[in-house]
N, CA, C and O atoms as a Tinker XYZ file with bonds, in Angstrom:
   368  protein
     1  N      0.846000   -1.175000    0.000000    73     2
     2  CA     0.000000    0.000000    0.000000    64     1     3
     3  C      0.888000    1.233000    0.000000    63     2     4     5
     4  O      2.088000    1.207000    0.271000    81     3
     5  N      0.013000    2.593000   -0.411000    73     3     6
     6  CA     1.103000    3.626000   -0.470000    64     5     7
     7  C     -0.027000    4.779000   -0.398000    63     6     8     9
     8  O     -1.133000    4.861000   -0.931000    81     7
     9  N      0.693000    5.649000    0.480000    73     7    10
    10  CA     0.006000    6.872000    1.114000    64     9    11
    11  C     -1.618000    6.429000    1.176000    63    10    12    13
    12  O     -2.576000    6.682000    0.446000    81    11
    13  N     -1.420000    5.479000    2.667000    73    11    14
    14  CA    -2.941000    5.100000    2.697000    64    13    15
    15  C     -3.456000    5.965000    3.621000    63    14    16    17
    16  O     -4.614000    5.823000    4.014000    81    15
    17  N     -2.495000    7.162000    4.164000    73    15    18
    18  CA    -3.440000    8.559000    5.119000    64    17    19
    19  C     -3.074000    9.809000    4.038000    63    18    20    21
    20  O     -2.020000   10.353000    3.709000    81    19
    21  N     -4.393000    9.970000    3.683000    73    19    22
    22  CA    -4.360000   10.967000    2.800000    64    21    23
    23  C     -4.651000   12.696000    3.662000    63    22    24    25
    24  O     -5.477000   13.371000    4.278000    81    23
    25  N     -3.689000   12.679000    3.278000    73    23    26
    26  CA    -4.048000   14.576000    3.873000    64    25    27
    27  C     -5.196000   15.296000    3.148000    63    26    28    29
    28  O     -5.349000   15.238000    1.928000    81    27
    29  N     -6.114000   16.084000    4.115000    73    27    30
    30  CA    -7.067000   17.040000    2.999000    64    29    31
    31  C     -6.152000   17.881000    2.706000    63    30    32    33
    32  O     -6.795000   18.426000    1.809000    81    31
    33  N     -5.208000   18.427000    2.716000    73    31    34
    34  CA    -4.759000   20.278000    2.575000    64    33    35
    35  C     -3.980000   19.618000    1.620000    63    34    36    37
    36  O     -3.012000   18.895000    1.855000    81    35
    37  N     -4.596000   19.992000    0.200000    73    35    38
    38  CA    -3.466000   19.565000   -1.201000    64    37    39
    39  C     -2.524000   20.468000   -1.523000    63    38    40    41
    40  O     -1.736000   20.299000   -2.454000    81    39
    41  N     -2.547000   21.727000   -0.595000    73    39    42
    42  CA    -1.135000   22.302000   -1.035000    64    41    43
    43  C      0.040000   21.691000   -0.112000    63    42    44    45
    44  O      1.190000   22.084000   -0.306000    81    43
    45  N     -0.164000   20.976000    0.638000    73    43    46
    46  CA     1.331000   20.333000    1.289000    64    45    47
    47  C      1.938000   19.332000    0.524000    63    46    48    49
    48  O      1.458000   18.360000   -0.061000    81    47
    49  N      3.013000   19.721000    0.629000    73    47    50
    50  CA     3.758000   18.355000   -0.099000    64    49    51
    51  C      3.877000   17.270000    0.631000    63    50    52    53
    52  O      4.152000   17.446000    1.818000    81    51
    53  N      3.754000   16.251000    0.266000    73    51    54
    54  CA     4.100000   15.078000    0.353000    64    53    55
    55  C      5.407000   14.615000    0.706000    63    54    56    57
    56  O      6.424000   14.903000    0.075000    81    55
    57  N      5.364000   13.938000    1.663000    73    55    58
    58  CA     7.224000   13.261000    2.168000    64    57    59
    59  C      7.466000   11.875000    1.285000    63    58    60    61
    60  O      8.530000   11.283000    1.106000    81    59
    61  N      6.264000   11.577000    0.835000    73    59    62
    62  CA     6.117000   10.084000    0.009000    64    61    63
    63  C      5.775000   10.302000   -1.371000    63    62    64    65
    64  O      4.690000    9.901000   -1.792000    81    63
    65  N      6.338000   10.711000   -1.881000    73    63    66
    66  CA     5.995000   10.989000   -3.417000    64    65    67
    67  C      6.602000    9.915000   -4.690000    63    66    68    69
    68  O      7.477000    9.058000   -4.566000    81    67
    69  N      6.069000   10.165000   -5.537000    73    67    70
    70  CA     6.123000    8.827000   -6.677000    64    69    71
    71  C      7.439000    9.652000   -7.726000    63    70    72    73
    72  O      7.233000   10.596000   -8.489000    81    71
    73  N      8.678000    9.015000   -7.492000    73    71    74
    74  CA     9.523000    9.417000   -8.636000    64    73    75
    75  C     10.029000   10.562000   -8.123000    63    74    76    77
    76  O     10.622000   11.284000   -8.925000    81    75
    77  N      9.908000   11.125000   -6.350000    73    75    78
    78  CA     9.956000   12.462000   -6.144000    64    77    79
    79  C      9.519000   13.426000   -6.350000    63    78    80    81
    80  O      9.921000   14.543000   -6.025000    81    79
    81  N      8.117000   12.948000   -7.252000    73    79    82
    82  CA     6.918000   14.291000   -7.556000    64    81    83
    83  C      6.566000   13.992000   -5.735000    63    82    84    85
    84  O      6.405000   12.903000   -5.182000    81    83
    85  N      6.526000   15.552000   -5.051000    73    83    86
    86  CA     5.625000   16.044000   -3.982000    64    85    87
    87  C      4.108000   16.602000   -3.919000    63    86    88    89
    88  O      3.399000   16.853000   -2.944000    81    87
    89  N      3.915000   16.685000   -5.025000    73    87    90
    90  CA     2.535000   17.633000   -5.145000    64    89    91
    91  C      1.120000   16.020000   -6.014000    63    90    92    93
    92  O      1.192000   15.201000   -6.931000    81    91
    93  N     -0.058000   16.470000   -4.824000    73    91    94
    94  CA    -1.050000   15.590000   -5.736000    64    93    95
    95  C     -0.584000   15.289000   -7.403000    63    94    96    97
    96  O     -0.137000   14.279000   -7.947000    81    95
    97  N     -0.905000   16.622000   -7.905000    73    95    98
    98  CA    -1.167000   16.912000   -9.258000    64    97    99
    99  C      0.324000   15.615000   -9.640000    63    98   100   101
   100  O      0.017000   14.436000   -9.816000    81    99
   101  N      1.548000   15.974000   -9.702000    73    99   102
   102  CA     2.864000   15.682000  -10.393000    64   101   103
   103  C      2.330000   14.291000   -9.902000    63   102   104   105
   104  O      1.698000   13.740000  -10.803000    81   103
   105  N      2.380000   13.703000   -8.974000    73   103   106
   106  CA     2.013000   12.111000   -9.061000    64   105   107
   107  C      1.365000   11.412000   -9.420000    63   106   108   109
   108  O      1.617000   10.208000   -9.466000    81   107
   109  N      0.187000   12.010000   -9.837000    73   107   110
   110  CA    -0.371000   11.386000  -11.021000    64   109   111
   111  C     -0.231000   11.413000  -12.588000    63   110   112   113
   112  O     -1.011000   10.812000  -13.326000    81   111
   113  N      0.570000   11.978000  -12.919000    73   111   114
   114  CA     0.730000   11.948000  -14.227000    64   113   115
   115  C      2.824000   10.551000  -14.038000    63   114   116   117
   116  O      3.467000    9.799000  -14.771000    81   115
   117  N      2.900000   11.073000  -12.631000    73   115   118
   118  CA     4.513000   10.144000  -12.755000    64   117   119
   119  C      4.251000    8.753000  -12.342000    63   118   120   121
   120  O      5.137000    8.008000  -11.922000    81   119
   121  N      3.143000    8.455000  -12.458000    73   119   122
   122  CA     2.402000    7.135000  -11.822000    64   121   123
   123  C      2.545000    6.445000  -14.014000    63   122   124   125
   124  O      2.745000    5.280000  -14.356000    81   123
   125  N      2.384000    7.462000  -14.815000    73   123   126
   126  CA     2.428000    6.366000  -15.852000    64   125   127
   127  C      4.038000    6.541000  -16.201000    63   126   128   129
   128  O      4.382000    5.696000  -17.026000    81   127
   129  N      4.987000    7.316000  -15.836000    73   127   130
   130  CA     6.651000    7.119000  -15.792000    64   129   131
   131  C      7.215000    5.729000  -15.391000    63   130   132   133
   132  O      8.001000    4.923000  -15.889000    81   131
   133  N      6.148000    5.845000  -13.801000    73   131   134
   134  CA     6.296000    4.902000  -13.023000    64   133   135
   135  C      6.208000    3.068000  -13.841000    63   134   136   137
   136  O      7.033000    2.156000  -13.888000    81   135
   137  N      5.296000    3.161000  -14.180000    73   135   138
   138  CA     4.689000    1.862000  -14.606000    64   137   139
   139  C      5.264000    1.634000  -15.731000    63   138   140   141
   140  O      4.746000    0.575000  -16.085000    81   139
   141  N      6.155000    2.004000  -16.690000    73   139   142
   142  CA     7.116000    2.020000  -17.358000    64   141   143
   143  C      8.313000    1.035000  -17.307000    63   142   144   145
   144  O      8.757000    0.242000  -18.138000    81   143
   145  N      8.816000    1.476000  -15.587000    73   143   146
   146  CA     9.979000    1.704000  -15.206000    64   145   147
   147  C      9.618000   -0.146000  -14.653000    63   146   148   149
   148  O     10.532000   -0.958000  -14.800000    81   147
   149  N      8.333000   -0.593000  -14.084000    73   147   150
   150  CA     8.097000   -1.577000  -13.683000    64   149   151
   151  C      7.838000   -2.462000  -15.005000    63   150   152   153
   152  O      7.016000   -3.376000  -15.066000    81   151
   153  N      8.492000   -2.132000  -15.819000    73   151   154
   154  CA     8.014000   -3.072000  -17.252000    64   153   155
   155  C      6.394000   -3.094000  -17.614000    63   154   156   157
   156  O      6.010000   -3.830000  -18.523000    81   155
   157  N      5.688000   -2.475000  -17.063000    73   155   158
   158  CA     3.990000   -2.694000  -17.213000    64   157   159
   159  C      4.098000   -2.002000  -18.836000    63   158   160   161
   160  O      5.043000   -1.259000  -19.101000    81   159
   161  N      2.960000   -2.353000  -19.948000    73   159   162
   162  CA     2.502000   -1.813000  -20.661000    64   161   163
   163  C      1.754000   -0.575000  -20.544000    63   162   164   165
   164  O      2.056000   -0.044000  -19.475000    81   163
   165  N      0.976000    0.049000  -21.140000    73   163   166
   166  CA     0.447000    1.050000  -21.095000    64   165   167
   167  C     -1.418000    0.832000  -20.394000    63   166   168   169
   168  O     -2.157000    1.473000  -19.646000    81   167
   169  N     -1.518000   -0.797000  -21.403000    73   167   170
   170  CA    -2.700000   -1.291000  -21.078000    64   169   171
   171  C     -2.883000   -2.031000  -19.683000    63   170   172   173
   172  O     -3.918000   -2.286000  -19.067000    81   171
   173  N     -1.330000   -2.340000  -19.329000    73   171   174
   174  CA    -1.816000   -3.086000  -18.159000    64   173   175
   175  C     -1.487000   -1.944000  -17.212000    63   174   176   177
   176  O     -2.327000   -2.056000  -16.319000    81   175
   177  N     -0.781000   -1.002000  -16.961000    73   175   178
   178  CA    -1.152000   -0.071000  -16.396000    64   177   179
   179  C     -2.365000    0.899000  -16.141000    63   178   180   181
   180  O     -2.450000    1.819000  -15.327000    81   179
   181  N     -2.924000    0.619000  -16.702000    73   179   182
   182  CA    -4.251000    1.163000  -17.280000    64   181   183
   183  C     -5.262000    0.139000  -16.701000    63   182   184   185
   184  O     -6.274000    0.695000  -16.276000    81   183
   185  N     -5.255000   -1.077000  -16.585000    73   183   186
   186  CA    -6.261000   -1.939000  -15.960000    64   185   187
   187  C     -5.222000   -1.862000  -14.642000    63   186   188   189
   188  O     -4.513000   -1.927000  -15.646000    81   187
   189  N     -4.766000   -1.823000  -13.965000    73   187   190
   190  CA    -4.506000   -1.586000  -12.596000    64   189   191
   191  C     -4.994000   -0.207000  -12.101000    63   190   192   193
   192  O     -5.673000   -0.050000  -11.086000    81   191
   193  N     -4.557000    0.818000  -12.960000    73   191   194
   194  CA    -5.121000    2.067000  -12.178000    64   193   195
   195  C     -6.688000    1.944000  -12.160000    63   194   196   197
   196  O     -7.198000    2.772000  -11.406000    81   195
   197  N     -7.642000    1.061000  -12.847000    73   195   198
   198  CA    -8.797000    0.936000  -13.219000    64   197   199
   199  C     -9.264000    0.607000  -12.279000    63   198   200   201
   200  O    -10.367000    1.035000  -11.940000    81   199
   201  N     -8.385000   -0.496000  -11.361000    73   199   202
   202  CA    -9.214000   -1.507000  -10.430000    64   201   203
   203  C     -8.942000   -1.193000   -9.193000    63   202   204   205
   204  O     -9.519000   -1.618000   -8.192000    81   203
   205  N     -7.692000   -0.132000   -9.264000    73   203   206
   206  CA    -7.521000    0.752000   -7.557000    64   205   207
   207  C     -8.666000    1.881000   -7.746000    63   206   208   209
   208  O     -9.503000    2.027000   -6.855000    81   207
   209  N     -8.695000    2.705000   -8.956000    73   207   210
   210  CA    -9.903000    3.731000   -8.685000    64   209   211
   211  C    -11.542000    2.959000   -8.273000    63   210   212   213
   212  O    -12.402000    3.352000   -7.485000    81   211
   213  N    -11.525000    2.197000   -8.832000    73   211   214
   214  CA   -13.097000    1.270000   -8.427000    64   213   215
   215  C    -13.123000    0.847000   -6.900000    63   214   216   217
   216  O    -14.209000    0.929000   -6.326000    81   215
   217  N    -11.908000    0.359000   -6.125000    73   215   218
   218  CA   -11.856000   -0.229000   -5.278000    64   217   219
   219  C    -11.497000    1.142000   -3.693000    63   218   220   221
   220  O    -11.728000    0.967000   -2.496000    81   219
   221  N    -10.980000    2.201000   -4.291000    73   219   222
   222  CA   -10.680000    3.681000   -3.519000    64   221   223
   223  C    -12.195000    4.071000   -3.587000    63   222   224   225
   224  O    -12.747000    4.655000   -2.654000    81   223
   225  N    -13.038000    3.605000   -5.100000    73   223   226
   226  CA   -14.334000    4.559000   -5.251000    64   225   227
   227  C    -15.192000    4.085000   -3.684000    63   226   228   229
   228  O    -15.915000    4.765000   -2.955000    81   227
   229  N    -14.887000    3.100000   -3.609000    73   227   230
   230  CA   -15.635000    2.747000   -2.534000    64   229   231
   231  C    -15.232000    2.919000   -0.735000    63   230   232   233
   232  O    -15.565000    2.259000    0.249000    81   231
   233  N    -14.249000    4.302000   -0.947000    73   231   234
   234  CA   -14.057000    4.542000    0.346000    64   233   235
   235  C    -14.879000    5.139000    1.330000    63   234   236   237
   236  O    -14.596000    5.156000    2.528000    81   235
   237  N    -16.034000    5.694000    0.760000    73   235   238
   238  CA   -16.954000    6.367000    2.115000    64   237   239
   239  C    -17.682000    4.799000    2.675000    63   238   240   241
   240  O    -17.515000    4.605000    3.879000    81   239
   241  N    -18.124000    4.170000    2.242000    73   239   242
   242  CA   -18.835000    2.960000    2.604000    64   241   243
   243  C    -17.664000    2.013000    3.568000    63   242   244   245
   244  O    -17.952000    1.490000    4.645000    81   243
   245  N    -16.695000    1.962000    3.092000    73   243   246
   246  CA   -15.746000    1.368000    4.191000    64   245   247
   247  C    -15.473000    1.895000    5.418000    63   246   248   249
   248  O    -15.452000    1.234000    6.456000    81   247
   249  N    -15.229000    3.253000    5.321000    73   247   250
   250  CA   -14.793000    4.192000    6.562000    64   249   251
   251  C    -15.855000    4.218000    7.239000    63   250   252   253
   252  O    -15.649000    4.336000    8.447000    81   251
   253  N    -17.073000    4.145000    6.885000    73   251   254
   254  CA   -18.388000    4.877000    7.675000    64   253   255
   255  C    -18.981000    3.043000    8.218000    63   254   256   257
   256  O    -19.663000    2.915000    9.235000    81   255
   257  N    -18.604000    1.908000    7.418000    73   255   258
   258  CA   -19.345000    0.280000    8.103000    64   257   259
   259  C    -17.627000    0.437000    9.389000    63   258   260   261
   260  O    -17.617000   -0.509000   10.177000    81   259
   261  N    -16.585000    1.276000    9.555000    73   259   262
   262  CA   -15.442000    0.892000   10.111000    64   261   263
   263  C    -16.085000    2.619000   11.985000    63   262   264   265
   264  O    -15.596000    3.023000   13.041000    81   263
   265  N    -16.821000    2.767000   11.486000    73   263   266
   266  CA   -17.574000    3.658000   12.678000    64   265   267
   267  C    -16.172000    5.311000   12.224000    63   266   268   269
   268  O    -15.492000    5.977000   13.005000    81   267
   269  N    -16.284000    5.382000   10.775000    73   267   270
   270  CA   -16.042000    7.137000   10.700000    64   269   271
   271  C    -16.552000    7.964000   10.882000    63   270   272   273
   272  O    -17.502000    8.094000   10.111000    81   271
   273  N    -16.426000    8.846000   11.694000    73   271   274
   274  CA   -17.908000   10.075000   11.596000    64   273   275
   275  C    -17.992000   11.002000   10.414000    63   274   276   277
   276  O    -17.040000   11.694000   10.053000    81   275
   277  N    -18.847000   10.993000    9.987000    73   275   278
   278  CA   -19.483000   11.491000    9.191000    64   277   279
   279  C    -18.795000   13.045000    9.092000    63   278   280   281
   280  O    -19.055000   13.611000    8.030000    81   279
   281  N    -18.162000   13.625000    9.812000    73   279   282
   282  CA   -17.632000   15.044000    9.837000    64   281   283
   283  C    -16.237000   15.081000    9.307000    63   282   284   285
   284  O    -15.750000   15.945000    8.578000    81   283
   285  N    -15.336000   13.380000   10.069000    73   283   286
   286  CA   -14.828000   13.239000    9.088000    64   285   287
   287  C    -14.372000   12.717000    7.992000    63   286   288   289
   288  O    -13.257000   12.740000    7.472000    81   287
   289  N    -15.746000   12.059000    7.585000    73   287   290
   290  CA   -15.380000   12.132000    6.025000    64   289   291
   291  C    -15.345000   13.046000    4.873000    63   290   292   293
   292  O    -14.708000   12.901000    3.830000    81   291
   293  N    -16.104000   13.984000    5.209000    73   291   294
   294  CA   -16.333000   14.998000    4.505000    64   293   295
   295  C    -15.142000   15.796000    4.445000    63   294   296   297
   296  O    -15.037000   16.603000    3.522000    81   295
   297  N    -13.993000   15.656000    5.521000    73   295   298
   298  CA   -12.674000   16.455000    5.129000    64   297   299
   299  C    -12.042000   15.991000    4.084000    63   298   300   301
   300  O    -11.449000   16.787000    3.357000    81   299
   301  N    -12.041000   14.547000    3.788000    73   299   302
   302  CA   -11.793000   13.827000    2.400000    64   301   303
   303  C    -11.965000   14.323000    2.067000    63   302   304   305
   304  O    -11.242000   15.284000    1.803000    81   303
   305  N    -13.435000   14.121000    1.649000    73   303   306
   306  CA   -14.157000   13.978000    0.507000    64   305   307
   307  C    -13.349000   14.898000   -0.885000    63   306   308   309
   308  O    -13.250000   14.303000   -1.959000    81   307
   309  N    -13.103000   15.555000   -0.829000    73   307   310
   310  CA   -12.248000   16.894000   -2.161000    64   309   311
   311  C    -11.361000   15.719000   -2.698000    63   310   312   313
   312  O    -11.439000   15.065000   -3.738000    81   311
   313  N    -10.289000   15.658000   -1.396000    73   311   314
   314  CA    -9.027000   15.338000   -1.849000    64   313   315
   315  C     -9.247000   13.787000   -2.490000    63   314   316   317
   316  O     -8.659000   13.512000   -3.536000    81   315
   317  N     -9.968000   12.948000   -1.942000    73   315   318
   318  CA   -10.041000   11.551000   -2.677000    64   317   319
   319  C    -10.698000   11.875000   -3.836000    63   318   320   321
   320  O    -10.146000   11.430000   -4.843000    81   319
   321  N    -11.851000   12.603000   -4.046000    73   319   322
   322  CA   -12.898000   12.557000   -5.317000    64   321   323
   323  C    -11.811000   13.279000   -6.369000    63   322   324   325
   324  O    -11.754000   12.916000   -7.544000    81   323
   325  N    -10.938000   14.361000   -5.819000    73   323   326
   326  CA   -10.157000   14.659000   -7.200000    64   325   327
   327  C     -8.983000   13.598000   -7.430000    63   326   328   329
   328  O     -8.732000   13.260000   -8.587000    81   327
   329  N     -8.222000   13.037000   -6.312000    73   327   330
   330  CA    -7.348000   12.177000   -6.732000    64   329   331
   331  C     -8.032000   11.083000   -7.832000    63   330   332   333
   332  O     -7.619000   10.987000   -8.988000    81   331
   333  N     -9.180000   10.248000   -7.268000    73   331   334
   334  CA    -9.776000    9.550000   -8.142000    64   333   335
   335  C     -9.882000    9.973000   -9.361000    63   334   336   337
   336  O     -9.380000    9.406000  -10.331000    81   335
   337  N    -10.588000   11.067000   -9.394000    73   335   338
   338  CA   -10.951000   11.935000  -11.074000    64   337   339
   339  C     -9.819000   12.235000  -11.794000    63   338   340   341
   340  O     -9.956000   12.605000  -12.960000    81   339
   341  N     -8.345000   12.108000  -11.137000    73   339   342
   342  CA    -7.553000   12.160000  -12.188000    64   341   343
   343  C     -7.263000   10.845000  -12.476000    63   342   344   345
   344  O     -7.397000   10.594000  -13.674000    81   343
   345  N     -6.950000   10.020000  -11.866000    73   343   346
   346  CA    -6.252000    8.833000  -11.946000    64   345   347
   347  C     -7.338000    8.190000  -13.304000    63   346   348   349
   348  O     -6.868000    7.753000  -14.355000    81   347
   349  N     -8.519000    8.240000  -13.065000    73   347   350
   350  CA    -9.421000    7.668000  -14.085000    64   349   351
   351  C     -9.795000    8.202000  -15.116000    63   350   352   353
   352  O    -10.589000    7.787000  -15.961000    81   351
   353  N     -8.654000   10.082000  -15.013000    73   351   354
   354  CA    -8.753000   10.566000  -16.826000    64   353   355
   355  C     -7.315000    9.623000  -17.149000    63   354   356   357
   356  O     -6.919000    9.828000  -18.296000    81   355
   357  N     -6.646000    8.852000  -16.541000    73   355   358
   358  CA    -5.337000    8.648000  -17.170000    64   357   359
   359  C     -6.064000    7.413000  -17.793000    63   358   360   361
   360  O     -5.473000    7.058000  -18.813000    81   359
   361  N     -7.296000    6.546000  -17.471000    73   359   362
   362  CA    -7.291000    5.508000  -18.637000    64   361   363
   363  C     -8.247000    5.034000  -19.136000    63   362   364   365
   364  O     -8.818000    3.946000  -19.217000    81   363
   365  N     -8.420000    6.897000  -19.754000    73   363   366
   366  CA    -9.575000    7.031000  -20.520000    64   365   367
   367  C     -9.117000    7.689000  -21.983000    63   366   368
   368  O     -9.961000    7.911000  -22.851000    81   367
């Protein structure tokens, strides 16, 4: 797993970054550098990011059957719904 505590405040950088991108934005686009570098194709990179965004899509339902309060999920809520929304323009 990797950066499974997501910060809401997307202007902080990141101490865990992909390739040394710090910023949301730069790690998702170095996530297809990345998968490169791991010999993945383009397509099978593309069905992996497919099946983590489907499986992240379903983070309010996990946090909230795991007793999250509801106040904070909503501090997410931004930062996962845009991480998701990019990751799933990359394999489209």
């Amino acid at each position: 797993m990797f950066d499974v505590n997501p910060n809401p405040d997307l202007s902080r950088q990141r101490v865990t970054g992909i390739l040394g991108m710090a910023s949301a934005e730069a790690e998702v686009s170095a996530l297809q550098d990345f998968a490169s570098m791991c010999r993945l194709s383009k397509g099978q990179a593309n069905e992996i990011i497919s099946r983590v965004v489907c499986a992240v899509g379903e983070w309010r339902t996990a946090a909230s059957s795991n007793g999250i309060p509801a106040s904070e999920l909503s501090l997410f809520e931004f930062v996962i719904g845009r991480q998701l929304a990019a990751l799933a323009a990359l394999t489209n």
